[in-house]
C-alpha positions in Angstrom: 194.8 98.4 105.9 193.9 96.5 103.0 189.9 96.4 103.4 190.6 100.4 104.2 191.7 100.4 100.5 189.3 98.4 98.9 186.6 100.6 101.0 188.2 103.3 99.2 188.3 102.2 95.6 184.1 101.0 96.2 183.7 104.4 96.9 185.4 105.9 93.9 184.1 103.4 91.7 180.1 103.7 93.1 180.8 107.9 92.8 182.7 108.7 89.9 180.1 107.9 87.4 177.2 110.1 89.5 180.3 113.0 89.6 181.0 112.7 86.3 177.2 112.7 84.8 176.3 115.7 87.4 179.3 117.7 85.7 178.2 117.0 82.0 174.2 116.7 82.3 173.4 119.8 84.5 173.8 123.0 82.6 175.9 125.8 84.3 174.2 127.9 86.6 174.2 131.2 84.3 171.6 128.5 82.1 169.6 126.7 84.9 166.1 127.7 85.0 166.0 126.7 88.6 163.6 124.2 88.6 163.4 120.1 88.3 164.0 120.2 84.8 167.8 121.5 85.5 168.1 118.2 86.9 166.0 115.5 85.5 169.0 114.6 82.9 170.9 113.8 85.6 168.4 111.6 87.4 167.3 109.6 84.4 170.9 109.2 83.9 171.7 108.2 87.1 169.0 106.2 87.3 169.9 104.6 83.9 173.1 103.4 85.1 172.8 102.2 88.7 169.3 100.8 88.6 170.8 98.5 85.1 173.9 97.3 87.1 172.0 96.9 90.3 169.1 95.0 88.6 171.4 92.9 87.2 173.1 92.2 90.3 170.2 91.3 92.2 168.7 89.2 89.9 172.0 87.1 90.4 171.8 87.3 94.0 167.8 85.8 93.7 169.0 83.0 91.8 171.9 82.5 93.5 170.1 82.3 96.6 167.0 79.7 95.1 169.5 77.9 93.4 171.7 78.4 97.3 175.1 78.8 95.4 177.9 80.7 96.8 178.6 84.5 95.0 181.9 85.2 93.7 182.6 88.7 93.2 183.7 88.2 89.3 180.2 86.8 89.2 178.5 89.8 90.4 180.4 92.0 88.3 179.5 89.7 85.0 175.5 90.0 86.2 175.8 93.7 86.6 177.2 94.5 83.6 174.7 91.9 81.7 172.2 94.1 83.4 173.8 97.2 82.1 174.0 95.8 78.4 170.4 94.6 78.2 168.7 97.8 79.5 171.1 99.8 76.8 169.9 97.0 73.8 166.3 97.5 75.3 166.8 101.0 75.6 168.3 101.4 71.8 166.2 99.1 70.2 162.9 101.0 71.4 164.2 104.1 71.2 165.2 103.3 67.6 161.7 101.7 66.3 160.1 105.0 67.9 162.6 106.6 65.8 161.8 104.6 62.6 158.2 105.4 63.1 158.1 108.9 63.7 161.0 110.0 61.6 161.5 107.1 59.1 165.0 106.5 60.4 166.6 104.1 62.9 169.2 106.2 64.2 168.6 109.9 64.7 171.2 111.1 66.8 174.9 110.6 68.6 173.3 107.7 70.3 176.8 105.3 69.7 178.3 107.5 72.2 175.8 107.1 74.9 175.6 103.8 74.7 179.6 103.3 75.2 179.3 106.0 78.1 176.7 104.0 79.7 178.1 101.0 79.4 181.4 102.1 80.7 180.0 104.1 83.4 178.1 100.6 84.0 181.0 98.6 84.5 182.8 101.1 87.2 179.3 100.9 89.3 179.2 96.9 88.7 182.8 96.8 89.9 182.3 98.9 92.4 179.1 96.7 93.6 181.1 93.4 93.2 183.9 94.9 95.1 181.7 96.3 98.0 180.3 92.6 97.8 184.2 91.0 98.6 184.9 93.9 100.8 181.9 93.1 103.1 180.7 89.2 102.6 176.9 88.7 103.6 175.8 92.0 102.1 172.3 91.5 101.0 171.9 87.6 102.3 174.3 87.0 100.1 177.0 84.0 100.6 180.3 84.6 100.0 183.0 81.7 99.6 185.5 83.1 102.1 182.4 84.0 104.8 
């Protein structure tokens, strides 16, 4: 009964963000053109989020692995969401020096709230991925202590 429950809080961790961003970056269907571009908000935000926590997590499991450690799920969660907070420094640092260059100043736009919305939306996947790791140890190659 218990791993039923923590099979269903993976789920809504892992889905809530990609329900939330669908909702809020694709526009209403009395504005969609009905093309790709309707929906290429919502994949580079997707792809933003997960690929930055799940980049983060693997490069934990590849050392991990090298290094043959054992994977704690706290552990996992820490790597993804390093993962998430260097791609959105990365991300805000270029974006800013393009900005600095083109328009002579660093910070153009509401990007303070992005960043917080990607980061937090980053943590629910990394859980989500950390918990999916306890729930089921051995996912990926990866050792578990309790496996």
């Amino acid at each position: 009964m218990t791993k039923i429950l923590l099979v269903l809080a993976v789920l809504v961790l892992i889905v809530f963000p990609a329900w939330w961003l669908e909702h809020a970056a694709v526009p209403l269907p009395a504005y969609r053109t009905g093309g790709f571009v309707d929906y290429a908000l919502l994949i580079y935000a997707v792809l933003a989020v997960y690929g930055s926590a799940s980049f983060g997590i693997a490069i934990k499991i590849v050392r991990a692995k090298r290094a043959m450690q054992l994977l704690y799920p706290f552990e996992l969660f820490k790597a993804g969401l390093s993962g998430v907070v260097v791609a959105v420094i990365a991300f805000f640092t270029i974006a800013g020096v393009y900005g600095l260059m083109t328009f002579g100043e660093f910070g153009r736009s509401l990007w303070g709230p992005v960043a917080i919305f990607w980061t937090i939306f980053g943590a629910l996947v990394s859980a989500g991925l950390a918990l999916l790791f306890y729930v089921w140890p051995g996912v990926g190659g990866a050792r578990m202590p309790h496996s």
